[in-house]
C-alpha positions in Angstrom: -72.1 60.2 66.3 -68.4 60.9 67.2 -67.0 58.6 65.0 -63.5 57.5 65.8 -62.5 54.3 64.1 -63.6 53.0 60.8 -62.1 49.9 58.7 -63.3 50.0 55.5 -63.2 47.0 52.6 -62.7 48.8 49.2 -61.4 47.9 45.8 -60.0 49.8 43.0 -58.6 49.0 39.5 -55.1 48.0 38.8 -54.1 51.1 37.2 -56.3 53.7 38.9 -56.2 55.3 41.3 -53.5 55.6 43.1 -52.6 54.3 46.4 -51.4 57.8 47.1 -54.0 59.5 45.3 -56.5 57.1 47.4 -54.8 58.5 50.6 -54.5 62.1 49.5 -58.4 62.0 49.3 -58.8 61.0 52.9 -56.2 63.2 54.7 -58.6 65.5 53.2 -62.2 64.3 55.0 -62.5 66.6 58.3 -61.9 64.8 61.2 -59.1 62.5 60.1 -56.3 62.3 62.1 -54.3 59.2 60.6 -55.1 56.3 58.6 -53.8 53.0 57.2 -54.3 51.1 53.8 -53.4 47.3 53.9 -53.9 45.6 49.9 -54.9 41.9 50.3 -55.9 40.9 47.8 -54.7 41.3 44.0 -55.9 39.7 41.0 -55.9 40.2 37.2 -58.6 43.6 37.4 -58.7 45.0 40.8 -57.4 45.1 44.3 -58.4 44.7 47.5 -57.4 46.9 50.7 -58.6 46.7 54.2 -58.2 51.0 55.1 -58.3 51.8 58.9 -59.2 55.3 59.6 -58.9 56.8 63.2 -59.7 60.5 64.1 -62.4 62.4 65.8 -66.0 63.3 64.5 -64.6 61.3 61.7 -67.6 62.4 58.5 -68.5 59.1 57.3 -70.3 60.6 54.2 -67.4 63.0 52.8 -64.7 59.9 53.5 -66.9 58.0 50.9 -67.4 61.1 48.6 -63.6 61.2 48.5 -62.6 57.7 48.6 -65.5 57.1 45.2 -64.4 60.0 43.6 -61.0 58.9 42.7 -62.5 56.0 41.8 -62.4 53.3 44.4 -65.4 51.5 45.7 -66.3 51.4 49.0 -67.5 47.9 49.4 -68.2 47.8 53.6 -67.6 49.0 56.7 -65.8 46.4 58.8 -65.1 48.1 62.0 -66.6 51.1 63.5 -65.8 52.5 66.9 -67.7 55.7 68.2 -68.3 57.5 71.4 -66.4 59.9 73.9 -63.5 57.0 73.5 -62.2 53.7 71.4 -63.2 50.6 73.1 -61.4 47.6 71.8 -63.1 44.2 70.8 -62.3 41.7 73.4 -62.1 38.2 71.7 -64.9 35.6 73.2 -63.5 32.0 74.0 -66.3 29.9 72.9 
């Protein structure tokens, strides 16, 4: 699956890692061509960021090799867009 968009939901410790060291490890994963990490949420232990990755052929399992091996957790994915190109969600009026 060409993956080209994923938002992931993924907490780390206070202390460690790294925000930077965090985004280090993805720049890494093959197919990445840019990414995003938002915190929203912090509390007394750990915080919580929303990360937005976009690229092509994105590898799903080495982005959550790298992302665990500093020592975050990969909680969810949120959003995932694949295919030959992004399709945006369109917003249903109910």
């Amino acid at each position: 699956m060409n993956i080209r968009r994923l938002v992931l939901d993924v907490d780390k410790a206070i202390s460690r890692p790294t925000i930077l060291e965090i985004g280090d490890a993805i720049e890494n994963v093959s197919g990445v061509a840019g990414f995003n990490i938002t915190v929203t949420e912090i509390d007394i232990e750990t915080v919580g960021m929303d990360i937005t990755i976009e690229g092509e052929q994105v590898d799903y399992e080495a982005l959550v090799k790298a992302i665990e091996h500093t020592g975050a957790v990969v909680h969810s994915i949120d959003q995932l867009v694949a295919g030959t190109r992004v399709v945006e969600r369109v917003k249903r009026e109910r």
